[in-house]
LUMRO-489461 format. One record per residue: chain; y, x, z of N, C-alpha, C in turn; residue in three letters. Coordinates in nm, 4 decimals. Example, Ala and Ser with C-alpha at 12.3 -4.5 7.8 and 13.67 -1.06 7.14 Angstrom:
<nodes>
+---+----------+----------+----------+----------+----------+----------+----------+----------+----------+-----+
: c :      nc2 :      nc1 :      nc3 :     cac2 :     cac1 :     cac3 :      cc2 :      cc1 :      cc3 :   r :
+---+----------+----------+----------+----------+----------+----------+----------+----------+----------+-----+
: A :  -0.5690 :   1.3190 :   0.7800 :  -0.4500 :   1.2300 :   0.7800 :  -0.3300 :   1.3200 :   0.7800 : ALA :
: A :  -0.2250 :   1.2850 :   0.7080 :  -0.1060 :   1.3670 :   0.7140 :   0.0030 :   1.2900 :   0.7870 : SER :
+---+----------+----------+----------+----------+----------+----------+----------+----------+----------+-----+
</nodes>
This chain:
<nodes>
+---+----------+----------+----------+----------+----------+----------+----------+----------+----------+-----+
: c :      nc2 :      nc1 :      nc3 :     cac2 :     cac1 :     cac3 :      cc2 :      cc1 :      cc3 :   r :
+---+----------+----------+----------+----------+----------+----------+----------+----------+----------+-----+
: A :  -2.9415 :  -2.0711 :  -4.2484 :  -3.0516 :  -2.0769 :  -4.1537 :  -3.1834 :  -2.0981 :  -4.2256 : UNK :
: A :  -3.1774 :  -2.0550 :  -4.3633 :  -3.3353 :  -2.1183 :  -4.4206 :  -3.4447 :  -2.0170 :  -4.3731 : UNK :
: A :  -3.4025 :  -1.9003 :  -4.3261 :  -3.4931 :  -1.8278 :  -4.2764 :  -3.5642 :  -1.8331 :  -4.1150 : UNK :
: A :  -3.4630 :  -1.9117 :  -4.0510 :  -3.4548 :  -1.9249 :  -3.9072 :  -3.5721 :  -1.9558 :  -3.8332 : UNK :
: A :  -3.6126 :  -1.9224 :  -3.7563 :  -3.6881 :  -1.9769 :  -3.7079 :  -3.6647 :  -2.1191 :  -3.6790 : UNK :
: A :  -3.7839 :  -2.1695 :  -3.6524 :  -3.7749 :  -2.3714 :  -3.6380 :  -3.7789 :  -2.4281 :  -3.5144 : UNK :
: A :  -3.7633 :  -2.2636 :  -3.4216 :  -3.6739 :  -2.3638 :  -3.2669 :  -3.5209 :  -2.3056 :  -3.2755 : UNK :
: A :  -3.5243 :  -2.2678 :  -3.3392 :  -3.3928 :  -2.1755 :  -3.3792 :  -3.2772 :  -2.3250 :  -3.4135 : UNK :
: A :  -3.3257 :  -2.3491 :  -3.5407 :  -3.3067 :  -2.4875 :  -3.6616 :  -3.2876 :  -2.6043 :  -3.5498 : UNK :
: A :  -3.4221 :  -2.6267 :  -3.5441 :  -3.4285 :  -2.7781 :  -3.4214 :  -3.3101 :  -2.7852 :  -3.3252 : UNK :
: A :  -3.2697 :  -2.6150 :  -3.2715 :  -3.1764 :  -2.6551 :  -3.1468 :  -3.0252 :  -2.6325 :  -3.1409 : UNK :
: A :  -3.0178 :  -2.5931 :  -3.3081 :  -2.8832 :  -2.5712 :  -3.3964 :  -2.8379 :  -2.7024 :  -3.4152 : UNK :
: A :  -2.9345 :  -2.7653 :  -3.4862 :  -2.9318 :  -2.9274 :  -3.4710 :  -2.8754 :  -3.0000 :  -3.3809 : UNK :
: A :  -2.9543 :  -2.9889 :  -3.2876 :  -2.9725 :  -3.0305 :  -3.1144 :  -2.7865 :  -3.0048 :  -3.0959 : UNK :
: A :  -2.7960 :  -2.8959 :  -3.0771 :  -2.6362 :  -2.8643 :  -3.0483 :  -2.5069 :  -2.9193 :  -3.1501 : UNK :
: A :  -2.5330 :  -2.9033 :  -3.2742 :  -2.4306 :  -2.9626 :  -3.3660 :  -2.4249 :  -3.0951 :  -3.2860 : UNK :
: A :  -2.5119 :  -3.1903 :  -3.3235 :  -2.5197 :  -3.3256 :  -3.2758 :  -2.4663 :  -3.3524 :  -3.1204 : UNK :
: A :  -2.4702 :  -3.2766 :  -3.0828 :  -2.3611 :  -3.2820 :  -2.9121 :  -2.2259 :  -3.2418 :  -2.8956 : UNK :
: A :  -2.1474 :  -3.3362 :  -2.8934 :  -2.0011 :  -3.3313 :  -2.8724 :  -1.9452 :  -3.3200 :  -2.7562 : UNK :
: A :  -2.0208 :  -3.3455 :  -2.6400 :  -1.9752 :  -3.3129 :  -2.5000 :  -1.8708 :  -3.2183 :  -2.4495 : UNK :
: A :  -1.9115 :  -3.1018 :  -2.5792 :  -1.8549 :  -2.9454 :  -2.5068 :  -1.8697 :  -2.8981 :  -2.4080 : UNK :
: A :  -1.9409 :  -2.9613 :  -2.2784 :  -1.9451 :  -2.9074 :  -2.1474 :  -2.1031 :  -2.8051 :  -2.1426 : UNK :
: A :  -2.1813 :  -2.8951 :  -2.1694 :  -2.3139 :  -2.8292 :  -2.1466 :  -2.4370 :  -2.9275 :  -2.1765 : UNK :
: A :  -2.5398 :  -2.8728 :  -2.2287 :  -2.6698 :  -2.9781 :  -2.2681 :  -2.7740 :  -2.9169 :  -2.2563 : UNK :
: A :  -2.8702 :  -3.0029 :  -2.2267 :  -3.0373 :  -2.8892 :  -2.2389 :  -3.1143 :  -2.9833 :  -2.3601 : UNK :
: A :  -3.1651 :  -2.8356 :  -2.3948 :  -3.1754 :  -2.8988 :  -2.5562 :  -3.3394 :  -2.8264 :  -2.5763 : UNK :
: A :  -3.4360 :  -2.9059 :  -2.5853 :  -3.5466 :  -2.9005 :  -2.5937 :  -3.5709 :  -2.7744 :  -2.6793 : UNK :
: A :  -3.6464 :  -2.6582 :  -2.6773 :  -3.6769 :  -2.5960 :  -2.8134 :  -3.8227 :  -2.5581 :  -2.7926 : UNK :
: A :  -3.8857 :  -2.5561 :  -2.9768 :  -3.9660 :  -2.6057 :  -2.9541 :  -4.1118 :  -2.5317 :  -2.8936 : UNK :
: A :  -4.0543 :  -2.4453 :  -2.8113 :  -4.1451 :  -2.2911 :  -2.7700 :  -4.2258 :  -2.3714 :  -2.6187 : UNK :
: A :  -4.1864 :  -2.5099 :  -2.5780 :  -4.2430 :  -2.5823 :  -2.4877 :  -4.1646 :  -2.5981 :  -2.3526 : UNK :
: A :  -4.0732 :  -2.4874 :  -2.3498 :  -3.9686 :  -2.5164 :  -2.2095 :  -3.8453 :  -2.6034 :  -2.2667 : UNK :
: A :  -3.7945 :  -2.5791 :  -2.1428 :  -3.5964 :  -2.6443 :  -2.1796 :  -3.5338 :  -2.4814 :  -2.1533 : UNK :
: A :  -3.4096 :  -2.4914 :  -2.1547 :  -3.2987 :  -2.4117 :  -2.1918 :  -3.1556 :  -2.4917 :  -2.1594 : UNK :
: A :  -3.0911 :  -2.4615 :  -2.0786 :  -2.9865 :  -2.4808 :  -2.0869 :  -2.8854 :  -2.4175 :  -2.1400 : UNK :
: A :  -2.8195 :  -2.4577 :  -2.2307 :  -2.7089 :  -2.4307 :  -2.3042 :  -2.5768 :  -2.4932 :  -2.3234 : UNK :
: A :  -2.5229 :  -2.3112 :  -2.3028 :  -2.3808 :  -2.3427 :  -2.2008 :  -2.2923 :  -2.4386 :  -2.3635 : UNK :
: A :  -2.2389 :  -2.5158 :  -2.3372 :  -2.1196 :  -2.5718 :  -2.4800 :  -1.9726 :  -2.5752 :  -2.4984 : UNK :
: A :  -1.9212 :  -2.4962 :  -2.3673 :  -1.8151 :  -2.4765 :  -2.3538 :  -1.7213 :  -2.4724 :  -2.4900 : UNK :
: A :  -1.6348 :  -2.4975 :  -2.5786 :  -1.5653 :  -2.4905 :  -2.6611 :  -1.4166 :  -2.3695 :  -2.6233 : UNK :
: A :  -1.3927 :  -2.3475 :  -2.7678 :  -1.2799 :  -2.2253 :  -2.7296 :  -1.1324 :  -2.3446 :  -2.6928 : UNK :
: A :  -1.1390 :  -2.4895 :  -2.7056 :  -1.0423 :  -2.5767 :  -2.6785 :  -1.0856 :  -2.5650 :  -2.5198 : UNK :
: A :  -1.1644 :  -2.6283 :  -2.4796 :  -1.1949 :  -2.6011 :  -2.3168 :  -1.1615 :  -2.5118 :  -2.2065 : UNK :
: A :  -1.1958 :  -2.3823 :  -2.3261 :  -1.1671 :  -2.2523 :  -2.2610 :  -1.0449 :  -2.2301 :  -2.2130 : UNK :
: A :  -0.9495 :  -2.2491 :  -2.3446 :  -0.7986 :  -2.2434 :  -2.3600 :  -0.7182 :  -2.3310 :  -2.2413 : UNK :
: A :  -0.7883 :  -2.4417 :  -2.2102 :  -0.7516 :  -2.5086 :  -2.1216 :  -0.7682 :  -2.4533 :  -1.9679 : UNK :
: A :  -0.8342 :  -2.4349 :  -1.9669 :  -0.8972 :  -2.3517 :  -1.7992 :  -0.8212 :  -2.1989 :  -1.7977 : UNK :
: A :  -0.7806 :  -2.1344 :  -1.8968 :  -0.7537 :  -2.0848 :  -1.9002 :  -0.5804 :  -2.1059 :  -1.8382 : UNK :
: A :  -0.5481 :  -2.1851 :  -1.9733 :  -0.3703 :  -2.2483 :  -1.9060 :  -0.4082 :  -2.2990 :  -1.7715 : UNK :
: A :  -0.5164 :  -2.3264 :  -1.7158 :  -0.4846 :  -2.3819 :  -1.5889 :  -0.4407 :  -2.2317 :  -1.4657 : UNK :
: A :  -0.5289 :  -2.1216 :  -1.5112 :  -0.5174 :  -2.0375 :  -1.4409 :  -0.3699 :  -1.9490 :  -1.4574 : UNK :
: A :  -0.3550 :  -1.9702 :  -1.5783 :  -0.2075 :  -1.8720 :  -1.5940 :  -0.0773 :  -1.9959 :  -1.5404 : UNK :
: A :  -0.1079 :  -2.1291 :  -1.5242 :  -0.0282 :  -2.2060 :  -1.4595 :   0.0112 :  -2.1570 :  -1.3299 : UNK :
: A :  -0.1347 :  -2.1557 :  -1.2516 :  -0.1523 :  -2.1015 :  -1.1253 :  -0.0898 :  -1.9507 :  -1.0560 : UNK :
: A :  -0.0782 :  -1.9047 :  -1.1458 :  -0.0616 :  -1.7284 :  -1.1580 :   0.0956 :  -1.7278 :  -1.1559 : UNK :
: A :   0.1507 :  -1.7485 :  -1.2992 :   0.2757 :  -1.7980 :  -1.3116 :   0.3556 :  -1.8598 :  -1.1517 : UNK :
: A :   0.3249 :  -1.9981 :  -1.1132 :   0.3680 :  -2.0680 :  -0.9978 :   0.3897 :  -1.9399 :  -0.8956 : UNK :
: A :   0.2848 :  -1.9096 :  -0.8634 :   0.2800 :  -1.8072 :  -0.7827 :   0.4051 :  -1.6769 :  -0.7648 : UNK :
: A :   0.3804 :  -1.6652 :  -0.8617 :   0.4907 :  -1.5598 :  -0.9312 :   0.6508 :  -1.5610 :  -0.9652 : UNK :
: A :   0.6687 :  -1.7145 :  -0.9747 :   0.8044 :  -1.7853 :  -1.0139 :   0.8334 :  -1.7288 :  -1.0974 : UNK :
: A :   0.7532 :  -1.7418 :  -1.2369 :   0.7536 :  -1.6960 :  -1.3431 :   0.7617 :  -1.8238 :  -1.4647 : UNK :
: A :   0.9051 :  -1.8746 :  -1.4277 :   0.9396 :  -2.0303 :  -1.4618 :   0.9237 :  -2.0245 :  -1.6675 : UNK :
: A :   0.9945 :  -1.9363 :  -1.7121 :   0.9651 :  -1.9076 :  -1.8772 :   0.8236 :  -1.9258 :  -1.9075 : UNK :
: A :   0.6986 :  -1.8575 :  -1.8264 :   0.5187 :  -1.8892 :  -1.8226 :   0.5178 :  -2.0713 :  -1.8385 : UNK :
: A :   0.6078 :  -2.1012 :  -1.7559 :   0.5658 :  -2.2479 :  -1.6881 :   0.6181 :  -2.3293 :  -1.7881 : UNK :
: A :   0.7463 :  -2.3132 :  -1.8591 :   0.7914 :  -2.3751 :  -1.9568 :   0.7453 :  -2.3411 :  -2.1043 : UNK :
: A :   0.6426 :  -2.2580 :  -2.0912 :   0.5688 :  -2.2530 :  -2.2472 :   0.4204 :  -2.3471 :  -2.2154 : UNK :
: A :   0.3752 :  -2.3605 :  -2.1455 :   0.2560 :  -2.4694 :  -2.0979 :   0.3005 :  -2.6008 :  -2.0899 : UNK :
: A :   0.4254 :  -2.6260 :  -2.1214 :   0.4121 :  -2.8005 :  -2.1435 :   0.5433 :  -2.8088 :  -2.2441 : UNK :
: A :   0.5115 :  -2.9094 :  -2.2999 :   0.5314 :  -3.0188 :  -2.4442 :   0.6957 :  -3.0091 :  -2.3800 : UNK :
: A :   0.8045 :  -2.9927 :  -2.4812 :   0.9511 :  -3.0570 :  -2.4872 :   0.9677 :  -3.1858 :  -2.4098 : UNK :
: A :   0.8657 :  -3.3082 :  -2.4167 :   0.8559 :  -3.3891 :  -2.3399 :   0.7661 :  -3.4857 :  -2.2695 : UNK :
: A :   0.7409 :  -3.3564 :  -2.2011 :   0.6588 :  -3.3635 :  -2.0693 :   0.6876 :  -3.4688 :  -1.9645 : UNK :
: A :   0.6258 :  -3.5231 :  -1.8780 :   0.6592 :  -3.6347 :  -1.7763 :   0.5346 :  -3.5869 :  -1.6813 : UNK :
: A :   0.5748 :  -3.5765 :  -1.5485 :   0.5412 :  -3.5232 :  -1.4225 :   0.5341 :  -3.6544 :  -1.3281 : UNK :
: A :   0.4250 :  -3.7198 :  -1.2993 :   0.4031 :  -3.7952 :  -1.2073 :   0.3259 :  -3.7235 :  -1.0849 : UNK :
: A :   0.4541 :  -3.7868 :  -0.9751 :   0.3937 :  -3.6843 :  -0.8209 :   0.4394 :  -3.8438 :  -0.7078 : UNK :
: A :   0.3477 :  -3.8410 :  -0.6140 :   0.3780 :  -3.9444 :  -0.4771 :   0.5068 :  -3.9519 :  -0.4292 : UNK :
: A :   0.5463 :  -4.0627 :  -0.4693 :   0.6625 :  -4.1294 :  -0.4094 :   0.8112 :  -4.0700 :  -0.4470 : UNK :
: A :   0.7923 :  -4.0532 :  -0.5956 :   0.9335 :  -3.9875 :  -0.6107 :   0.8877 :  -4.0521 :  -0.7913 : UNK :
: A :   1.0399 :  -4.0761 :  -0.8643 :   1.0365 :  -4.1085 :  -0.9674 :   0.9885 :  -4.0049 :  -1.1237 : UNK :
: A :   0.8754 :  -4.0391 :  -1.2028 :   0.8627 :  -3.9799 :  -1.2845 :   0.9946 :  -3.8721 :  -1.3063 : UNK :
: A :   0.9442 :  -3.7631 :  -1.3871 :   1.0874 :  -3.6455 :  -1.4258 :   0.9992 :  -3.5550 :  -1.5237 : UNK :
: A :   1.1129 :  -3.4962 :  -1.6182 :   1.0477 :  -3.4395 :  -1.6885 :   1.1177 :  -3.3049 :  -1.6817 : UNK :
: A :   1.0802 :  -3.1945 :  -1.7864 :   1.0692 :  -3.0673 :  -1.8134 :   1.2241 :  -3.0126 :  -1.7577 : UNK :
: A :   1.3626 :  -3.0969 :  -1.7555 :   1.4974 :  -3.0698 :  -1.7222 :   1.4838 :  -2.9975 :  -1.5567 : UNK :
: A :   1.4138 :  -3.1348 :  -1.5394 :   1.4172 :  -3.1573 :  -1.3686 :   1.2899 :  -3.0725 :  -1.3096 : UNK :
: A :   1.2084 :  -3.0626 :  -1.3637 :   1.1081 :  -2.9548 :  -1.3385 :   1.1389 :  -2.8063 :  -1.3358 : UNK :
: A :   1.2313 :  -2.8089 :  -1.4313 :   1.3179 :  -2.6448 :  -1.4271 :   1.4171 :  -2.6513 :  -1.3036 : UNK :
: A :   1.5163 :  -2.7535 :  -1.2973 :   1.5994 :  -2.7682 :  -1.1751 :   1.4992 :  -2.7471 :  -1.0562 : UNK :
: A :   1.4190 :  -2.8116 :  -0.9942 :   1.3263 :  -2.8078 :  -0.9021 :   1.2552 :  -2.6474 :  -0.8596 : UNK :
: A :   1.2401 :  -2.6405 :  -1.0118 :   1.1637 :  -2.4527 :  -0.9715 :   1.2738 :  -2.3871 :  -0.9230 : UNK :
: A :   1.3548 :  -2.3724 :  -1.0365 :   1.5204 :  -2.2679 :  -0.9863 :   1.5405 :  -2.3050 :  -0.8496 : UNK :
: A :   1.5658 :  -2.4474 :  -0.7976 :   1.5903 :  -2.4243 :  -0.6591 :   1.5060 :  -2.3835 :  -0.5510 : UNK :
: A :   1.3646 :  -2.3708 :  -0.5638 :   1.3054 :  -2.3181 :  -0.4335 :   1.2520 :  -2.1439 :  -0.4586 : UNK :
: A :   1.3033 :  -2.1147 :  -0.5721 :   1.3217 :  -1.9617 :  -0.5595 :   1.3990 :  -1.9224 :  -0.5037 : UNK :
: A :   1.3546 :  -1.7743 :  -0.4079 :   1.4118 :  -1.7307 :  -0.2748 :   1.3751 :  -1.7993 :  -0.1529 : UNK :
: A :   1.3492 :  -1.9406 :  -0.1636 :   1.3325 :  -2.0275 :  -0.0198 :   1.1802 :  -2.0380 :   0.0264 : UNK :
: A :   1.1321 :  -2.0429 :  -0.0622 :   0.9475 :  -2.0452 :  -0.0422 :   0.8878 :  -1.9658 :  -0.1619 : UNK :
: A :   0.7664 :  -1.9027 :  -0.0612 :   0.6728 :  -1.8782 :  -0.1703 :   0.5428 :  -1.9669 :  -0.1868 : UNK :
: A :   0.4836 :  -1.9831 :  -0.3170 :   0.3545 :  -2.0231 :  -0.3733 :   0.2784 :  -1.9561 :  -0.3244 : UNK :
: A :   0.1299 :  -1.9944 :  -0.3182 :   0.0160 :  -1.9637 :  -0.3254 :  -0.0732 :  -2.1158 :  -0.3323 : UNK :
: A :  -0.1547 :  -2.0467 :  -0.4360 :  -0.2716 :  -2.1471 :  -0.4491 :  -0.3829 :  -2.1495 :  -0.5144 : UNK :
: A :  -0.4594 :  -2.2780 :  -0.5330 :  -0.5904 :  -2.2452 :  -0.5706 :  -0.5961 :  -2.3834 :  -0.6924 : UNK :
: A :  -0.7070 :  -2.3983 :  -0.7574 :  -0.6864 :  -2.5222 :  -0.8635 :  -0.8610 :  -2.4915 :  -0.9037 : UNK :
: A :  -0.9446 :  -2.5685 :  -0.8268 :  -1.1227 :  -2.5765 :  -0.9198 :  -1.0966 :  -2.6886 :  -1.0736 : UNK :
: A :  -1.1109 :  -2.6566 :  -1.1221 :  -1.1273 :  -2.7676 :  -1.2553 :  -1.2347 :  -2.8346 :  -1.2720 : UNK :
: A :  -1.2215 :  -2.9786 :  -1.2472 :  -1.3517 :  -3.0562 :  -1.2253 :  -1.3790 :  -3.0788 :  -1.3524 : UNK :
: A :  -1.3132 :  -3.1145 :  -1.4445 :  -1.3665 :  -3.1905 :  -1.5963 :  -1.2625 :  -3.1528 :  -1.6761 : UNK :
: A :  -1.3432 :  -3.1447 :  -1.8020 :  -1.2341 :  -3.1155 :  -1.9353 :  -1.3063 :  -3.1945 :  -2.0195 : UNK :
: A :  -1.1850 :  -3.2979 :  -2.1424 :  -1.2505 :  -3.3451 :  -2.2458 :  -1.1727 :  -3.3190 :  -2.3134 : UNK :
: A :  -1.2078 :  -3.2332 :  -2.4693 :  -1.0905 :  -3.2217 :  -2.5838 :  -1.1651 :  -3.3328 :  -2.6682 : UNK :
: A :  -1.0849 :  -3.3980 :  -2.7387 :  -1.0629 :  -3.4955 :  -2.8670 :  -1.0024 :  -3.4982 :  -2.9446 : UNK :
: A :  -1.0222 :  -3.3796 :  -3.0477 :  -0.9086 :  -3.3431 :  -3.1909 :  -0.7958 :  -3.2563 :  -3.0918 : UNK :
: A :  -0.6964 :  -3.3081 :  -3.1095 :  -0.5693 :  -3.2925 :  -3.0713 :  -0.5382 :  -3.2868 :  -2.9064 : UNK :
: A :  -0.6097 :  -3.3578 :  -2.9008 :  -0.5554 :  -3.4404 :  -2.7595 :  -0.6526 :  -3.4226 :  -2.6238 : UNK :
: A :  -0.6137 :  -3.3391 :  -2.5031 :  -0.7299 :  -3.3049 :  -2.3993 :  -0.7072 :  -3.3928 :  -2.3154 : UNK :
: A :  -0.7646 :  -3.3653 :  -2.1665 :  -0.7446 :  -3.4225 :  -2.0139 :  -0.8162 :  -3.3389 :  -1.9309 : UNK :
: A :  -0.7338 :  -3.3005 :  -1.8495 :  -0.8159 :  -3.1905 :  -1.7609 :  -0.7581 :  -3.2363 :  -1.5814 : UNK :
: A :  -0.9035 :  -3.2494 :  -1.5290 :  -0.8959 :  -3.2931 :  -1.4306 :  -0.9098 :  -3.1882 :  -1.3116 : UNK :
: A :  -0.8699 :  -3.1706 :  -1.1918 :  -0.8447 :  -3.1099 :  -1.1065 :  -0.8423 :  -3.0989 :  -0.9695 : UNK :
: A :  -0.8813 :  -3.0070 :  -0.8806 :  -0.8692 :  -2.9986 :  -0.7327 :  -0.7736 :  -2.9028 :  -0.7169 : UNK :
: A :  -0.6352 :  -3.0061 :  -0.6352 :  -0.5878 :  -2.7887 :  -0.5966 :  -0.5175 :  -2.8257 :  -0.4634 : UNK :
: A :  -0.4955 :  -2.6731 :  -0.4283 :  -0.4784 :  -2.6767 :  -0.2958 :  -0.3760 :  -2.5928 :  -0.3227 : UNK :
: A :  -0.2348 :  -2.6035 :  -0.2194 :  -0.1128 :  -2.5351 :  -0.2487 :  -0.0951 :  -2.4841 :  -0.0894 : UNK :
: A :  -0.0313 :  -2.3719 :  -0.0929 :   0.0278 :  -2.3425 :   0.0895 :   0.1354 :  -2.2889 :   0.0211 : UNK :
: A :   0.2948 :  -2.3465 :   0.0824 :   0.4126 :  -2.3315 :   0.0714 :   0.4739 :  -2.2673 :   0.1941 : UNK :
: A :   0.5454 :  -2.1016 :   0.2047 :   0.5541 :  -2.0316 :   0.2833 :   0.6829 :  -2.0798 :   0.2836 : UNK :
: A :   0.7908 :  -2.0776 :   0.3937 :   0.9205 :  -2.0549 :   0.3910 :   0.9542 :  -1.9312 :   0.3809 : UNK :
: A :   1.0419 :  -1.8402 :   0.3284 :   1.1172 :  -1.7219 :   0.3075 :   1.2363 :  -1.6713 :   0.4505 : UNK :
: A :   1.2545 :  -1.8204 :   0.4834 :   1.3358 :  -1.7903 :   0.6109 :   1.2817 :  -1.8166 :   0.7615 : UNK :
: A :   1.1747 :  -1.9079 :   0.7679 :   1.1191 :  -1.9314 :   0.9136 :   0.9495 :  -1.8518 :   0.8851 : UNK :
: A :   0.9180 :  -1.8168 :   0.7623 :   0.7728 :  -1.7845 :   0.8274 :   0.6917 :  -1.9218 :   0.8202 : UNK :
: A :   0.7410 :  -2.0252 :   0.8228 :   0.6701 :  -2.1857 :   0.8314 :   0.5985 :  -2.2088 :   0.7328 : UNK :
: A :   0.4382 :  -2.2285 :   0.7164 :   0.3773 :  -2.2286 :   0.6090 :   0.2531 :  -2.3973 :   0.6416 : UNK :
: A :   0.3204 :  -2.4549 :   0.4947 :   0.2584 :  -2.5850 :   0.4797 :   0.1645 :  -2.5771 :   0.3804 : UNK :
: A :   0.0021 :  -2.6543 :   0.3742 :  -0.0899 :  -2.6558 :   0.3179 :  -0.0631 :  -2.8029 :   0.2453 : UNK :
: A :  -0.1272 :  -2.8194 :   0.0849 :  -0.1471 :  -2.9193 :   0.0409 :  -0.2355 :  -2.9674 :  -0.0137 : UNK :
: A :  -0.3048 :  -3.0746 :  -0.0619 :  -0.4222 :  -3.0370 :  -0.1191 :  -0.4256 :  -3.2051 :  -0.1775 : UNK :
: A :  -0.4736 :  -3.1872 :  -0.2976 :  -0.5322 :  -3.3198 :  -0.3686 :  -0.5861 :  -3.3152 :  -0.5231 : UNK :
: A :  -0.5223 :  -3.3708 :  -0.5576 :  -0.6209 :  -3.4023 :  -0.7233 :  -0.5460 :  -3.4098 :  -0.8536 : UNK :
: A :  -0.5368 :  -3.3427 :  -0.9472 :  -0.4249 :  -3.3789 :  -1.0587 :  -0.5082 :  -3.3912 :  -1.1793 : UNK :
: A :  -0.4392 :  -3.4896 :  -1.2601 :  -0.5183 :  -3.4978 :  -1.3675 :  -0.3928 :  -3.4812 :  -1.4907 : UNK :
: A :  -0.4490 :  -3.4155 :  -1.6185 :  -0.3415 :  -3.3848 :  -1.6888 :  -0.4121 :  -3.4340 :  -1.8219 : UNK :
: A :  -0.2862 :  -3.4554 :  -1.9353 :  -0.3169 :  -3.4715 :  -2.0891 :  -0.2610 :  -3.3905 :  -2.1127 : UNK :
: A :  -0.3546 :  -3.2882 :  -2.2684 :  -0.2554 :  -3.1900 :  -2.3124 :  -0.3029 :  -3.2231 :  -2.4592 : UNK :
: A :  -0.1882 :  -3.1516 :  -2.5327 :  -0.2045 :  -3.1824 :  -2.6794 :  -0.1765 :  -3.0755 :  -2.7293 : UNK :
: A :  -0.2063 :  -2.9979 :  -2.8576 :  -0.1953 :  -2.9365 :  -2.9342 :  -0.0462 :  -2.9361 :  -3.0212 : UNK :
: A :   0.0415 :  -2.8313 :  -3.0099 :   0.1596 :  -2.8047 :  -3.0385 :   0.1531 :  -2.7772 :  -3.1217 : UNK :
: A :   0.2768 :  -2.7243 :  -3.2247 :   0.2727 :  -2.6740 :  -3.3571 :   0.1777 :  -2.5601 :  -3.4116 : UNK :
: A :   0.1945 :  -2.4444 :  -3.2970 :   0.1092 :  -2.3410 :  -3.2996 :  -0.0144 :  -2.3454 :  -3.2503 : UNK :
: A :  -0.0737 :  -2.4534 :  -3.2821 :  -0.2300 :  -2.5097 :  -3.1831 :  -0.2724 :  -2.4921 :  -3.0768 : UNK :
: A :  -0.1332 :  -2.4035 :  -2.9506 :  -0.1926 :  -2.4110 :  -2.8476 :  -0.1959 :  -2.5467 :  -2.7629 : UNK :
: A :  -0.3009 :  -2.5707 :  -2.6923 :  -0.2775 :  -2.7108 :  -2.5556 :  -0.1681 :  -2.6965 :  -2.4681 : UNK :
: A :  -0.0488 :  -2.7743 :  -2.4692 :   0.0272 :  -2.8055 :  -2.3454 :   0.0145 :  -2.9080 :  -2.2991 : UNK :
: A :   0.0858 :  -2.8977 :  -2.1727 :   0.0730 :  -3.0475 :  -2.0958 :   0.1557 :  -3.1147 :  -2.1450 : UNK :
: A :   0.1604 :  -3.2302 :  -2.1770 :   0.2288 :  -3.3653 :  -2.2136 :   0.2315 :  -3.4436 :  -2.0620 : UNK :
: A :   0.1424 :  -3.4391 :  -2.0169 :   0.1978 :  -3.5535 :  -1.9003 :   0.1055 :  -3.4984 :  -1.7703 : UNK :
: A :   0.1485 :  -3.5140 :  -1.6385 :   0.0697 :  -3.4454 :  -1.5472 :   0.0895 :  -3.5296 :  -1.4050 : UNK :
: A :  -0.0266 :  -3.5981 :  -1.3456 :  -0.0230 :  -3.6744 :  -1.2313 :  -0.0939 :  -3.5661 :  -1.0992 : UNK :
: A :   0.0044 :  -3.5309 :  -1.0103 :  -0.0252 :  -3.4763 :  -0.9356 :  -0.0327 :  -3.5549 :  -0.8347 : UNK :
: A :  -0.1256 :  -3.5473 :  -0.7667 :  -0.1623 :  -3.6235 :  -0.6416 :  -0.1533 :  -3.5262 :  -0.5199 : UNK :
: A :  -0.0901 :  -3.4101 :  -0.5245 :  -0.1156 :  -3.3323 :  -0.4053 :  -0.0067 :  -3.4021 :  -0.3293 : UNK :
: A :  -0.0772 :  -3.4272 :  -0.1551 :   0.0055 :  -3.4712 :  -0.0545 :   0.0013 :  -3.3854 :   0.0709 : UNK :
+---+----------+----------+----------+----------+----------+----------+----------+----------+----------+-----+
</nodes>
């Protein structure tokens, strides 16, 4: 950058020095602000698994679902005992054929730290029956930790779903 211009420099600066990853407005020195987006390709990756989570579910595309979380994963949901990745596969296998998915998931917050994320969440689920036509809406808040696997992608390690 020795050639750079010196709002160029100043807001290279500006940005190195911000770890947020989400977004910052960073003075430069032409007299306005600027907002600048800071999204990280860890962030991305994450919002991303959130959507191919979503897609997948939908799809009962259980192999998708079991490459997005950790060997040992733990699933906290209302009023039923922690379970992990065994019982999460048992659970999918059985409501294929009986209901279908559909849903939605806004991503309120992401923080990566080295290794280790948390991605927070709104989602809304409607569960069709296959045999009555009977379709139930759900909706609440999940918050997840994911970590970086051998092959550096983010899976979930642990996931508190609050949908009721």
């Amino acid at each position: 950058m020795e050639n750079a211009h010196p709002a160029r420099v100043f807001l290279s600066r500006r940005l190195s020095a911000c770890n947020s990853g989400v977004a910052a407005v960073a003075w430069i020195q032409l007299g306005y602000w600027r907002h600048i987006d800071l999204m990280t390709n860890d962030e991305q990756a994450i919002r991303d698994l959130v959507a191919t989570w979503m897609k997948a579910s939908a799809s009962g595309d259980l192999p998708t679902l079991l490459e997005l979380m950790s060997d040992d994963v733990v699933f906290l949901t209302p009023g039923r005992e922690p379970f992990g990745r065994k019982d999460f596969e048992a659970r999918f296998q059985s409501m294929q054929g009986q209901v279908s998915l559909k849903g939605s998931s806004a991503v309120q917050e992401v923080h990566v730290n080295g290794d280790m994320a948390y991605c927070r969440t709104t989602l809304t689920i409607t569960m069709t029956s296959s045999t009555t036509g009977e379709s139930k809406e759900r909706s609440g808040h999940t918050l997840s930790v994911l970590r970086k696997n051998s092959s550096g992608n983010s899976v979930i390690e642990r996931d508190a779903n609050l949908v009721m």
